[in-house]
Kinemage of the C-alpha trace (Angstrom):
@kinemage 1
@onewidth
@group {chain A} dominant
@subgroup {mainchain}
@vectorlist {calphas} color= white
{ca unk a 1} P 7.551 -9.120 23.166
{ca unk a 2} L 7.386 -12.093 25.098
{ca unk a 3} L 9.691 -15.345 24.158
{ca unk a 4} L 7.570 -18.623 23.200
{ca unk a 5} L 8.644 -21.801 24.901
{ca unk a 6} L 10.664 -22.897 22.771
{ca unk a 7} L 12.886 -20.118 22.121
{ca unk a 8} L 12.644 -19.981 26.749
{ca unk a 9} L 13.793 -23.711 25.989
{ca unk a 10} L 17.026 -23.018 24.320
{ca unk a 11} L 18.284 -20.939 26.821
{ca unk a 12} L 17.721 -23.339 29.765
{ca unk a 13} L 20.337 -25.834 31.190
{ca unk a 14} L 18.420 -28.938 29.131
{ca unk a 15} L 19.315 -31.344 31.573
{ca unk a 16} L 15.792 -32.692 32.732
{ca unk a 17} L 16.710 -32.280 36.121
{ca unk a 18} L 13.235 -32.269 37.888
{ca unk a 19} L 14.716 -29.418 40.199
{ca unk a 20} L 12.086 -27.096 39.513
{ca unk a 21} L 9.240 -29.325 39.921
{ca unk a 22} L 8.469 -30.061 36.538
{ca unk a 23} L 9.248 -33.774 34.674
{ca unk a 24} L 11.747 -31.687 31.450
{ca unk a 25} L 13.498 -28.383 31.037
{ca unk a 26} L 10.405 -28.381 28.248
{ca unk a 27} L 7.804 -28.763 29.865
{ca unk a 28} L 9.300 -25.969 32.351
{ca unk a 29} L 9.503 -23.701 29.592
{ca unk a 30} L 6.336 -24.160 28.268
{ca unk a 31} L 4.962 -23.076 32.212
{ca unk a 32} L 7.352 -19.257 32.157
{ca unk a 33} L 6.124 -19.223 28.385
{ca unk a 34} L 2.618 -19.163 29.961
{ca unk a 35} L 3.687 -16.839 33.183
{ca unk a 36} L 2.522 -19.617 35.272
{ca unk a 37} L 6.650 -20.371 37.158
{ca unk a 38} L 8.868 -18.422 38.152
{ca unk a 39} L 12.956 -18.387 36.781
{ca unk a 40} L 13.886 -18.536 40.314
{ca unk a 41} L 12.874 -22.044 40.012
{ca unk a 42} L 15.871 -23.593 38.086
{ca unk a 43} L 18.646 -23.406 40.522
{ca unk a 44} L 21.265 -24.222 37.235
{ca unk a 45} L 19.989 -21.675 34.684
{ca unk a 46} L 23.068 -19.390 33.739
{ca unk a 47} L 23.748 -15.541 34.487
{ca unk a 48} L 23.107 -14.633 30.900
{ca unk a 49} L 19.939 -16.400 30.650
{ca unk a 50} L 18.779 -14.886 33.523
{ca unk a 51} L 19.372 -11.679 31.686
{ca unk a 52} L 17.138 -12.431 28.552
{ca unk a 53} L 14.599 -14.354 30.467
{ca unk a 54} L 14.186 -12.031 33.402
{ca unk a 55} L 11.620 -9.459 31.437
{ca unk a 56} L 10.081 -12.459 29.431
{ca unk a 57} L 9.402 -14.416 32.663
{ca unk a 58} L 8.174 -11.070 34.808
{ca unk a 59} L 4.279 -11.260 35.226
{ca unk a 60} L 2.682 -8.170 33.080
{ca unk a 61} L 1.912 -6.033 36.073
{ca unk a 62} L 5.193 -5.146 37.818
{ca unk a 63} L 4.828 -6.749 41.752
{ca unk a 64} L 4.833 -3.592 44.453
{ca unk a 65} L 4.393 -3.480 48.277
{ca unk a 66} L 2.526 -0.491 49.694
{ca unk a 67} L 4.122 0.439 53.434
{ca unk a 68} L 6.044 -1.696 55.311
{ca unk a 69} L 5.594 -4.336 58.234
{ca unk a 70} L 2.889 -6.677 59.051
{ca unk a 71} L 0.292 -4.612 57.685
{ca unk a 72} L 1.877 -4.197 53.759
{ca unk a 73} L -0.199 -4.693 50.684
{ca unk a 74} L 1.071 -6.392 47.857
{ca unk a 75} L -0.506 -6.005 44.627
{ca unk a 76} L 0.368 -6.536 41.141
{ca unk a 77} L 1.552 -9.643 39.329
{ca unk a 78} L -1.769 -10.372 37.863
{ca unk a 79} L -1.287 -12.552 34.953
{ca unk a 80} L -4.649 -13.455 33.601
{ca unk a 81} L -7.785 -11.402 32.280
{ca unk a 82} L -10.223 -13.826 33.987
{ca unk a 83} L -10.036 -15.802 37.051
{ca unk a 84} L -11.340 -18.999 36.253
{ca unk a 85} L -8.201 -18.879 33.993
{ca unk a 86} L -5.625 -19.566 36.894
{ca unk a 87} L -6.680 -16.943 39.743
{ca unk a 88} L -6.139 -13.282 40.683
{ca unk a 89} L -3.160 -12.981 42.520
{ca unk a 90} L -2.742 -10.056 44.918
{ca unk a 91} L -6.771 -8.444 46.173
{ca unk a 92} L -6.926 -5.318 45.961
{ca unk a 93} L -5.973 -2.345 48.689
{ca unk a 94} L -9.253 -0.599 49.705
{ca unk a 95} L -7.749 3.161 50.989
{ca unk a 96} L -9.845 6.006 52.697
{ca unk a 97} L -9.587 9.797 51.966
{ca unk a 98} L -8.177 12.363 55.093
{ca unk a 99} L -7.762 15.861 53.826
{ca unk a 100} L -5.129 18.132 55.155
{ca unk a 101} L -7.971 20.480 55.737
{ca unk a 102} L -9.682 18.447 58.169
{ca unk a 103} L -9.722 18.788 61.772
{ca unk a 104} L -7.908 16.530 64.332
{ca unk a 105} L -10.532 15.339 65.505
{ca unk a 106} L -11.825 13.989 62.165
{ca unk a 107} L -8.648 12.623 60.851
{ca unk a 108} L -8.055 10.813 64.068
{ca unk a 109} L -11.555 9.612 63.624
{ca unk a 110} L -10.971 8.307 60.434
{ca unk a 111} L -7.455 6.578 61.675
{ca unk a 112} L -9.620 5.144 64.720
{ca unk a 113} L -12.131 3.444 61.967
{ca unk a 114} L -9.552 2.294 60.112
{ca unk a 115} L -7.652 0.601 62.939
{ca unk a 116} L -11.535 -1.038 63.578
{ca unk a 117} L -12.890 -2.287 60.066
{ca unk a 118} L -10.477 -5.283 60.229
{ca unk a 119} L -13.214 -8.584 60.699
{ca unk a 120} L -12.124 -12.463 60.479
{ca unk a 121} L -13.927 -14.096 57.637
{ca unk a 122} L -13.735 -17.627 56.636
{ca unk a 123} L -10.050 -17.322 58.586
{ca unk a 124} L -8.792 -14.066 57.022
{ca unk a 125} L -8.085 -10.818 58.420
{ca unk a 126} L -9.634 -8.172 56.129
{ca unk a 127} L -9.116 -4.479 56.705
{ca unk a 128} L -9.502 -1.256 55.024
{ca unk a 129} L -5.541 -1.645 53.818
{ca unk a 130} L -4.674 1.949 53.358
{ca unk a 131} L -4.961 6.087 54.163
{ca unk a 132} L -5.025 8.543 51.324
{ca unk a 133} L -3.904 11.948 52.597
{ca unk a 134} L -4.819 14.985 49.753
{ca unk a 135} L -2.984 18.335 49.734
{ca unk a 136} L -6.544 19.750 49.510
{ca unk a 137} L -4.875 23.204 51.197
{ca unk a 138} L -2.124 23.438 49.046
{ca unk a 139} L 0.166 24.353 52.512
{ca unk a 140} L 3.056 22.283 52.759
{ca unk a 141} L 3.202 22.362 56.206
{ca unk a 142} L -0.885 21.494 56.658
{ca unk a 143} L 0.347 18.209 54.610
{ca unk a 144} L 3.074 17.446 56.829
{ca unk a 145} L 1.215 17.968 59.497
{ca unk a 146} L -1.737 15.864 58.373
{ca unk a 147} L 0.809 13.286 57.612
{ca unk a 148} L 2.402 13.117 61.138
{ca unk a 149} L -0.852 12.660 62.724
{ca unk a 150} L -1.855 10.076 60.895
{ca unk a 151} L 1.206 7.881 61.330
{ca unk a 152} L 1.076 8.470 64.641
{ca unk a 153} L -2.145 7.382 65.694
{ca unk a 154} L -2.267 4.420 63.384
{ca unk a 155} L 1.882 3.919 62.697
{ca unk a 156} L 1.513 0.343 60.880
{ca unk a 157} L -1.197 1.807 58.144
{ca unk a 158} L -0.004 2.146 54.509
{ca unk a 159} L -0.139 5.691 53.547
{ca unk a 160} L -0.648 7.473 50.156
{ca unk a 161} L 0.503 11.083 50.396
{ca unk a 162} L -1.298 12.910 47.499
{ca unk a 163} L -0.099 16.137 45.929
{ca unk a 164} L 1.654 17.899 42.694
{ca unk a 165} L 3.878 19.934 45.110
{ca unk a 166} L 7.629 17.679 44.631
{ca unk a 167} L 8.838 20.170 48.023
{ca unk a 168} L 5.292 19.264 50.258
{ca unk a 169} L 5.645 15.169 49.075
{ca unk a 170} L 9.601 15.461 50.160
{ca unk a 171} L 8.685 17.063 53.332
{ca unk a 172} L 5.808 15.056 54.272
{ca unk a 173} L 7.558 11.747 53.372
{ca unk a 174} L 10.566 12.988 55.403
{ca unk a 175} L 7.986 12.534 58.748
{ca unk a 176} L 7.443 8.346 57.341
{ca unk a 177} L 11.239 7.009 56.931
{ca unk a 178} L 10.758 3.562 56.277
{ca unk a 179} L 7.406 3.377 55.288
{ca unk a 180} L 7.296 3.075 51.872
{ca unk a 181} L 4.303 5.202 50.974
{ca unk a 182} L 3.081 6.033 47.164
{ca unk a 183} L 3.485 9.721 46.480
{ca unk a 184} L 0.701 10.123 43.962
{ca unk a 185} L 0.438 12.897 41.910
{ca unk a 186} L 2.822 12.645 39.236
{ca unk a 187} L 2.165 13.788 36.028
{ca unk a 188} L 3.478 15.778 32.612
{ca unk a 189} L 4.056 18.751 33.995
{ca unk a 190} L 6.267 17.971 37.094
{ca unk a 191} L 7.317 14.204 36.181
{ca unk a 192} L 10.973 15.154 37.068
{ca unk a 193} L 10.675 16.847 40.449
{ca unk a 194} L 8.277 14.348 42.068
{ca unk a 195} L 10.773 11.201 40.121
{ca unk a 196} L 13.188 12.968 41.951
{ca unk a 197} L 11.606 12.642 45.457
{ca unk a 198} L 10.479 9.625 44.958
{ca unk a 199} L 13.510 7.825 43.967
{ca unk a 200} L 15.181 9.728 46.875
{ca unk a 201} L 12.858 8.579 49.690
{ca unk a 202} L 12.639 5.001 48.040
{ca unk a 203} L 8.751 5.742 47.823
{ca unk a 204} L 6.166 4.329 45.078
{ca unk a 205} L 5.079 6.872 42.559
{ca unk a 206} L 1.710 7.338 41.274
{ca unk a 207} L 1.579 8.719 37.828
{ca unk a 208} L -1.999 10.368 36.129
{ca unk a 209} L -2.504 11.080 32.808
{ca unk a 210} L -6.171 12.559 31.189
{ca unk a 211} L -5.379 9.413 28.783
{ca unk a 212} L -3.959 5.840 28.388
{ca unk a 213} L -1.732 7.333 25.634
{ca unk a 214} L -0.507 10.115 27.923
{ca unk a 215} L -0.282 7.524 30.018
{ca unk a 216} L 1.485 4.994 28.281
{ca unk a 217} L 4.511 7.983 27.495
{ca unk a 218} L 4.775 8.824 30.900
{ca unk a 219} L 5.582 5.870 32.789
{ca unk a 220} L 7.733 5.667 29.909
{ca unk a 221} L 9.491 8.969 30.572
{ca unk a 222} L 9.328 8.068 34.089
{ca unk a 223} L 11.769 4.494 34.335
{ca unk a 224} L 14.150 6.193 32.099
{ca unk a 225} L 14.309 8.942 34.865
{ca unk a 226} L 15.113 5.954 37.023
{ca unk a 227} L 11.397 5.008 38.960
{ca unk a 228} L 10.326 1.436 38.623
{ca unk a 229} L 8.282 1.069 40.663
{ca unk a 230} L 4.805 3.257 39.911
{ca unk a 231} L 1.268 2.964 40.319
{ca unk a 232} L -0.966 4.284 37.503
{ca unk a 233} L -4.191 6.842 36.780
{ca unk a 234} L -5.464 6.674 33.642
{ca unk a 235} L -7.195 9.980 34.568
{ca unk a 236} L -10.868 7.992 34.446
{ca unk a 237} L -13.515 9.346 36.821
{ca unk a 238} L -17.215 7.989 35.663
{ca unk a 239} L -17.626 4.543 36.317
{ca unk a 240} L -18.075 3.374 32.400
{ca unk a 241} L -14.182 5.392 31.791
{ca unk a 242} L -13.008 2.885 34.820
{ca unk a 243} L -14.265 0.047 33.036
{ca unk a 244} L -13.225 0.850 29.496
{ca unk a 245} L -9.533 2.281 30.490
{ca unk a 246} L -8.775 -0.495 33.128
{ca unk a 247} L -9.818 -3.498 30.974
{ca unk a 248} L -7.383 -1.688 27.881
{ca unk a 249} L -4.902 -1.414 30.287
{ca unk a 250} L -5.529 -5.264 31.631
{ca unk a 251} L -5.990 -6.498 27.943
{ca unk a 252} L -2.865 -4.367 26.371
{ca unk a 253} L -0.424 -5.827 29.334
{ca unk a 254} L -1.539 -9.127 29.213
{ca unk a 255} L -2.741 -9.930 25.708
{ca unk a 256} L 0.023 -7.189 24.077
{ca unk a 257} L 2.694 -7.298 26.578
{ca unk a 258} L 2.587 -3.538 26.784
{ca unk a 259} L 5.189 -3.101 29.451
{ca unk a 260} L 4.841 0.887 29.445
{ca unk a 261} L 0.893 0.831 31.311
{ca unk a 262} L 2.083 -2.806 33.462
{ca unk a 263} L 1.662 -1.560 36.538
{ca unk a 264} L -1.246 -1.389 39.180
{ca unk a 265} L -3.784 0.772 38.695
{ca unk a 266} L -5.611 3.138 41.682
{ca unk a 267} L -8.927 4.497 41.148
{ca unk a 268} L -11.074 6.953 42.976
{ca unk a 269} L -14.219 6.073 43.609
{ca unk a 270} L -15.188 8.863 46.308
{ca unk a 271} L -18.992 10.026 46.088
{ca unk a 272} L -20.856 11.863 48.035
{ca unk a 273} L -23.806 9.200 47.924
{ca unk a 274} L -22.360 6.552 50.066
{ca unk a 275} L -24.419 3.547 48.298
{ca unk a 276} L -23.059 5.081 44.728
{ca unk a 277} L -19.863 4.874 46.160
{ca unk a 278} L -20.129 1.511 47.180
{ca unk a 279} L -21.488 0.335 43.756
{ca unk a 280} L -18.421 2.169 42.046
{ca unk a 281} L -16.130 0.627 44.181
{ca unk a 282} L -17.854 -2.939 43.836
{ca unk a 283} L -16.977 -1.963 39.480
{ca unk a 284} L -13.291 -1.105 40.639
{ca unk a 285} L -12.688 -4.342 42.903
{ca unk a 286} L -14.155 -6.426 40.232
{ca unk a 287} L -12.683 -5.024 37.475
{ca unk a 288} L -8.728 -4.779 37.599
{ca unk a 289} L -7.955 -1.539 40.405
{ca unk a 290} L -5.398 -2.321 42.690
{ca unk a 291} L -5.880 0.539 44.503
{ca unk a 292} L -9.619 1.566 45.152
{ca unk a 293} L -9.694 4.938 47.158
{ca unk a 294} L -12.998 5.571 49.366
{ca unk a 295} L -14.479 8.650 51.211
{ca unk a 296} L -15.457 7.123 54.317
{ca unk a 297} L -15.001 3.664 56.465
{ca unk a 298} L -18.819 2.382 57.259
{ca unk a 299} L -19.452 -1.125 58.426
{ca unk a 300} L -22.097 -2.059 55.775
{ca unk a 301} L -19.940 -0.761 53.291
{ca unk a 302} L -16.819 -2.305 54.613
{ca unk a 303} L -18.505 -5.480 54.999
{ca unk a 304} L -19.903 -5.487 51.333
{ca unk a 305} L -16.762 -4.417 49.317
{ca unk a 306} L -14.673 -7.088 52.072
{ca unk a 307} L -16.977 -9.824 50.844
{ca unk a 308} L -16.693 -9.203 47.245
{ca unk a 309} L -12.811 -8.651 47.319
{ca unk a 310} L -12.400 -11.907 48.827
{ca unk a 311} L -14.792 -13.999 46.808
{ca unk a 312} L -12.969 -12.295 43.571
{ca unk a 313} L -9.537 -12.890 45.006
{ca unk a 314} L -10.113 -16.584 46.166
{ca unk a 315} L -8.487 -19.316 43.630
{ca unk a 316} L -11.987 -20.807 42.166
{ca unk a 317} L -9.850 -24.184 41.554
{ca unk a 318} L -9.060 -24.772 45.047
{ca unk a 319} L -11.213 -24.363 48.020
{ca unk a 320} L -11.094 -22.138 51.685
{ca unk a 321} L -10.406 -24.832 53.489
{ca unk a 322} L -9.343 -25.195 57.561
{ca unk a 323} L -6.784 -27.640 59.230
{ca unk a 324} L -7.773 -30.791 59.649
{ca unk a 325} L -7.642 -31.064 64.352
{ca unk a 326} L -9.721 -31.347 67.265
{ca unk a 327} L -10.733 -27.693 68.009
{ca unk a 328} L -11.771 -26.948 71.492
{ca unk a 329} L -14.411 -24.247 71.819
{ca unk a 330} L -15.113 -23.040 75.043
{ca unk a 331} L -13.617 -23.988 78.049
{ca unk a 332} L -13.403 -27.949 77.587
{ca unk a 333} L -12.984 -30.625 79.788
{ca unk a 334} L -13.889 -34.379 79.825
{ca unk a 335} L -17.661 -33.617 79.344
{ca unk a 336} L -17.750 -31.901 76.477
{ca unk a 337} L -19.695 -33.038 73.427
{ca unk a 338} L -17.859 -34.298 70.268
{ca unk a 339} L -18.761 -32.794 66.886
{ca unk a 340} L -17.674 -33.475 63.449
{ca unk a 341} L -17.795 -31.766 60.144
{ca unk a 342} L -15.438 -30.782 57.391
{ca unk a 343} L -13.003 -28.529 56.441
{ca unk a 344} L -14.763 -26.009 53.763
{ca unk a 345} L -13.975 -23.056 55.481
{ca unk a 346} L -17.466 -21.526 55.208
{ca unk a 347} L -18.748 -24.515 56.908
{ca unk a 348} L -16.355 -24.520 59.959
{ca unk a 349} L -16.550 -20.742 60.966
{ca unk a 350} L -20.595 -20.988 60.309
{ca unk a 351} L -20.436 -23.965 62.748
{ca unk a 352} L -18.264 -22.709 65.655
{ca unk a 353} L -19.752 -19.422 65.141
{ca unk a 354} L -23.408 -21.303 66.535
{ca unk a 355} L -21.191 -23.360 68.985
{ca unk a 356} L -20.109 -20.126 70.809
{ca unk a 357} L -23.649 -18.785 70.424
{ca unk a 358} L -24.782 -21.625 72.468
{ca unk a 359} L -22.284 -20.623 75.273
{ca unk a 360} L -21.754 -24.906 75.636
{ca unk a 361} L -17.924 -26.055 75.783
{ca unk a 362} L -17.429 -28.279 72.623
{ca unk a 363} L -14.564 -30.291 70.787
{ca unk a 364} L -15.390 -29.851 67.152
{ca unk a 365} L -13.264 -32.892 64.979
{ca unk a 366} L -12.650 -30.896 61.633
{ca unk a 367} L -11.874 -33.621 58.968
{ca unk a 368} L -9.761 -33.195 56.049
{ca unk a 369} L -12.427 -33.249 53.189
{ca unk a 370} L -10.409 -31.251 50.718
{ca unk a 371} L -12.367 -27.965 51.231
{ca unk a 372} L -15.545 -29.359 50.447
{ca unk a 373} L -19.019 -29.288 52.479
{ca unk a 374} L -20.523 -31.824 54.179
{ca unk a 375} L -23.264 -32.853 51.363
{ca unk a 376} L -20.913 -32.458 48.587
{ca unk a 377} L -17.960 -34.260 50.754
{ca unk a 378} L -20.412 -37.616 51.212
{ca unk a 379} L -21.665 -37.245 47.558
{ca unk a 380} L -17.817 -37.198 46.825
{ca unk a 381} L -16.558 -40.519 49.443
{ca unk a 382} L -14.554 -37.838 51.103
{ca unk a 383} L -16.745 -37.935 54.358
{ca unk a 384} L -17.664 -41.334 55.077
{ca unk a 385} L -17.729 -43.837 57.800
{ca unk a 386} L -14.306 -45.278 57.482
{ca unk a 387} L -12.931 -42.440 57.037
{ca unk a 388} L -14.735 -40.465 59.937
{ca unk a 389} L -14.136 -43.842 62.062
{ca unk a 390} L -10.092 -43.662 61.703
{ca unk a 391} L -10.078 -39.717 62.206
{ca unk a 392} L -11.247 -40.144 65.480
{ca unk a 393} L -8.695 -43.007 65.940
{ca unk a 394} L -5.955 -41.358 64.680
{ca unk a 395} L -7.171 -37.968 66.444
{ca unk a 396} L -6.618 -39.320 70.069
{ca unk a 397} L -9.759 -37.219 70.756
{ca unk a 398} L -10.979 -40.786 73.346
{ca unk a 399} L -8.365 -40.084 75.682
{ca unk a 400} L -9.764 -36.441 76.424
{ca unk a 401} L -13.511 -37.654 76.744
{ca unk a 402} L -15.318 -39.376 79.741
{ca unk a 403} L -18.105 -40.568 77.070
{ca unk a 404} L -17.654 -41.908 73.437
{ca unk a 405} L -19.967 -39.623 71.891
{ca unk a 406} L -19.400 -38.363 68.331
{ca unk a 407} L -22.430 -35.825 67.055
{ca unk a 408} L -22.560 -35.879 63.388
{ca unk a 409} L -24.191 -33.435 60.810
{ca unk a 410} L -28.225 -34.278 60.298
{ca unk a 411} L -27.486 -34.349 56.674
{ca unk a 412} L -25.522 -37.388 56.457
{ca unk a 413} L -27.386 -39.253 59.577
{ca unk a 414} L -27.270 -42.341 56.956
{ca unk a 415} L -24.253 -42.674 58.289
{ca unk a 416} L -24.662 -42.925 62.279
{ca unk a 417} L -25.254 -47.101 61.764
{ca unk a 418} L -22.278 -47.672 59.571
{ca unk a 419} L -20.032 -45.135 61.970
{ca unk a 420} L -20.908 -47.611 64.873
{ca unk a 421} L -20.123 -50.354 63.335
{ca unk a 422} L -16.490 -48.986 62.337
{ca unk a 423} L -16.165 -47.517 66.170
{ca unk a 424} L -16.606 -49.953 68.401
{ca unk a 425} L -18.062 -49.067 72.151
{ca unk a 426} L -18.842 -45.360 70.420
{ca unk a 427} L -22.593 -43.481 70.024
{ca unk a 428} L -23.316 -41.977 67.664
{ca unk a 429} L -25.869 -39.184 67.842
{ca unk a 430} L -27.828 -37.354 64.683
{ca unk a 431} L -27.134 -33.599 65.304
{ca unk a 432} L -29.345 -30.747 63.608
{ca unk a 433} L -29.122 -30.303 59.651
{ca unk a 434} L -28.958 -26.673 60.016
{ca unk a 435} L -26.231 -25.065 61.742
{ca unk a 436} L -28.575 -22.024 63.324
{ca unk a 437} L -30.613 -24.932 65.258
{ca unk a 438} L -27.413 -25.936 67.114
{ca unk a 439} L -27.685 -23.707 70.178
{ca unk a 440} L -30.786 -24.775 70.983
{ca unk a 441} L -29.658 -28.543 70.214
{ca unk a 442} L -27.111 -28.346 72.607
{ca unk a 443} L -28.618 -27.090 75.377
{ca unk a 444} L -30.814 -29.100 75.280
{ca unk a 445} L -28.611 -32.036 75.012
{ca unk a 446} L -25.886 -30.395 77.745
C-alpha cells in the first residue's frame, strides 16, 4: 500500500532545505504522497529511505521504453484517472500489423508507410511509433525472416515480435541486438520459456491472460521469475471488454495500488472495416492503451488517431506554445513585411502555414503571450501596445528592415493608434482577421 505523507515525512532528512524545490521536507512529502515528485529530488535523503520509499514513490504504471534510439517510445508512468487532474504523461504508441506470411513486397510496403506517416503538428513530430510482426505461419524461420526485413528497411522503428514459440522469439530477437523490442505472447502455459528469452535478450515482455484475474497472477508469477519490465493483455477483444478491463486495470493501479496489473497495457484494435478500426482505436487512445495495434497505415486514419492522441496527451493546464523570436519565412531580406502575433502554437503554425502559401518572404515577430491566442491574449493584457512596442525594441528586428512597418492581427486593430504612439517613426498597418485571407493580403500589399 502506498505510505501517506506523513509517514513519507518521517523518513526524510527534515531539514527544510529547499533543495528539491519545495519551501519544507513536508510539504515535499505531501507532493511523493500524491505521486506528483520524484525521490530523486532530495539530494540528502538516506540509502535506507530510499529503500522504503522507492515502491511508495514509483508512479502506478511501471515506466518502459519500446526500441532504442531517437525513435523510442516511452509509455507508462501515468498517475491519474483523468487528465484535467494533472495530465497524461507518456501518449500512446500507435503500432501496425506485418505478418510473417506476407510477401516482401507488402511488408516493405508497410515499412515504407510507416517511415512516411510522420507529419509536424503544432511543432511535434507524430508518427505511427511501432511494427507488430505475428508468427501467423508458425515457421520459425518465416519469423526471423520477417523480422530481418523489417529492421532492415526501416532499422530505427520499434518492433513487437509476436508469438508463443520461446525458440522463434529467441531467434528472431537474436537478428535485433540492441533494440529492445517487446516479445508479446506470454502467457500460462509457456510463462517460463518466453521469461527466459526475454530476460536473456534484455527485451520487454508482453503477457495475455483471457482475464484481469489471470492476469493479475501472471505478471505476478512473471517478476518472481525475474521480468520487470512487461506490457499487459487483459485478453479483451470487443470494444465495450477494452473499456471495462482497461479502466479496472487504470482504477485498481491507481485508486488500489494494485502493483501486480501496473503496467502498460496494448490492445488490438485490427478490423477489417477500416473506419471501425479507426473508431476502436479512437476508444483505445482515449481510454488508457499504451500500446494500440492497427492493420494498416492510411493518411485519414493516421491523421485522425494523430490528432486525438495529441489533444489527449497535451497538459490542459498549460498551453502549446512557440518561442518567443523573429522568424524569417521565406527568403528575407530588407523588404520583407513585419508581422506579429502570439505564441499559442495553433495560432503560429496556422499563420506561417498561409505565409508560405502566399509564396511572399516575411519576418513573423512571435510574442511571448503565455500560449494564448491573439483575442484571448488582448482580453488577458498579455498582447498589448506596450508590450508589442518593447518586443520590437528589444527584438532588434529595425536593424534588418529598410521600412518600419509592423502588420498586426485585424482582430486587435484597436490597437494600431496606441502601437504608434509607443513606436515612434513606425506604421502600423491593420492586417486580415482571418489567417486564410493572408495570401491574398500580401500580395496584394508586396
Amino acid at each position: 500500500m502506498a505510505l501517506s505523507g506523513v509517514e513519507i515525512f518521517k523518513l526524510l532528512p527534515k531539514t527544510n532545505c529547499k533543495k528539491c524545490g519545495h519551501p519544507t521536507c513536508l510539504a515535499f512529502a505531501m507532493k511523493l504522497a500524491q505521486r506528483q515528485a520524484s525521490l530523486d529530488a532530495c539530494p540528502d535523503v538516506s540509502e535506507e529511505a530510499k529503500m522504503k520509499l522507492g515502491e511508495a514513490s514509483a508512479p502506478p504504471f511501471r515506466p518502459i521504453t519500446l526500441g532504442a534510439g531517437s525513435k523510442a517510445v516511452k509509455m507508462g508512468e501515468e498517475t491519474v484517472l483523468f487528465r484535467h487532474e494533472k495530465k497524461f504523461v507518456n501518449p500512446c504508441a500507435i503500432a501496425v500489423e506485418v505478418k510473417d506470411t506476407d510477401s516482401e513486397e507488402s511488408i516493405k510496403a508497410v515499412v515504407a508507410a510507416v517511415l512516411d506517416s510522420e507529419i509536424d503538428r503544432v511543432g511535434q513530430k507524430l508518427r505511427i511509433d511501432a511494427i507488430l510482426i505475428k508468427d501467423a505461419s508458425g515457421d520459425p524461420a518465416k519469423l526471423v525472416q520477417a523480422v530481418a526485413l523489417v529492421a532492415a528497411q526501416g532499422p530505427e522503428i520499434p518492433l513487437i515480435i509476436s508469438t508463443t514459440n520461446a525458440a522463434a522469439a529467441d531467434a528472431a530477437i537474436e537478428k535485433i541486438p540492441g533494440k529492445r523490442p517487446i516479445l508479446y505472447g506470454a502467457n500460462e502455459s509457456n510463462a517460463e520459456s518466453m521469461a527466459q528469452t526475454a530476460k536473456k535478450h534484455k527485451a520487454i515482455l508482453g503477457v495475455s491472460a483471457p482475464n484481469l484475474d489471470a492476469l493479475s497472477t501472471l505478471t505476478e508469477k512473471i517478476k518472481a521469475l525475474g521480468v520487470e519490465d512487461m506490457v499487459i493483455d487483459p485478453g479483451s477483444r470487443t470494444a465495450g471488454d477494452m473499456l471495462r478491463d482497461n479502466t479496472f486495470i487504470r482504477r485498481a493501479a491507481i485508486k488500489k495500488s494494485v502493483k501486480s496489473v501496473g503496467y502498460p497495457v496494448i490492445s488490438f484494435a485490427q478490423r477489417d472495416d477500416h473506419m471501425l478500426e479507426a473508431l476502436v482505436a479512437s476508444l483505445c487512445i482515449s481510454k488508457y492503451s499504451s500500446i494500440v495495434v492497427i492493420s494498416s497505415v492510411e493518411k485519414w486514419k493516421s491523421l485522425a488517431l494523430f490528432t486525438l492522441r495529441q489533444n489527449i496527451y497535451t497538459d490542459p493546464q498549460v498551453p502549446m506554445q512557440v518561442e518567443q523570436k523573429i522568424y524569417d519565412i521565406g527568403e528575407t531580406n530588407a523588404d520583407a513585411p513585419l508581422m506579429i502575433t502570439t505564441n499559442f502554437s495553433l495560432t503560429f503554425f496556422i499563420v506561417s502555414g498561409e505565409v508560405e502559401n502566399s509564396k511572399v518572404p516575411v519576418r513573423l515577430a512571435v510574442m511571448d503571450s503565455e500560449g494564448l491566442s491573439v483575442l484571448t491574449a488582448w482580453a488577458a493584457g498579455k498582447f498589448t501596445a506596450s508590450k508589442i512596442a518593447q518586443f520590437i525594441q528589444e527584438s532588434g528586428v529595425e536593424n534588418k528592415i529598410s521600412k518600419k512597418e509592423l502588420i498586426i492581427p485585424g482582430y486587435v486593430a484597436i490597437l494600431s493608434g496606441a502601437i504608434e504612439e509607443k513606436l515612434p517613426g513606425w506604421k502600423v498597418i491593420v492586417g486580415p482577421r482571418e489567417a486564410n485571407a493572408l495570401p491574398a493580403f500580401l500580395k496584394t500589399k508586396n
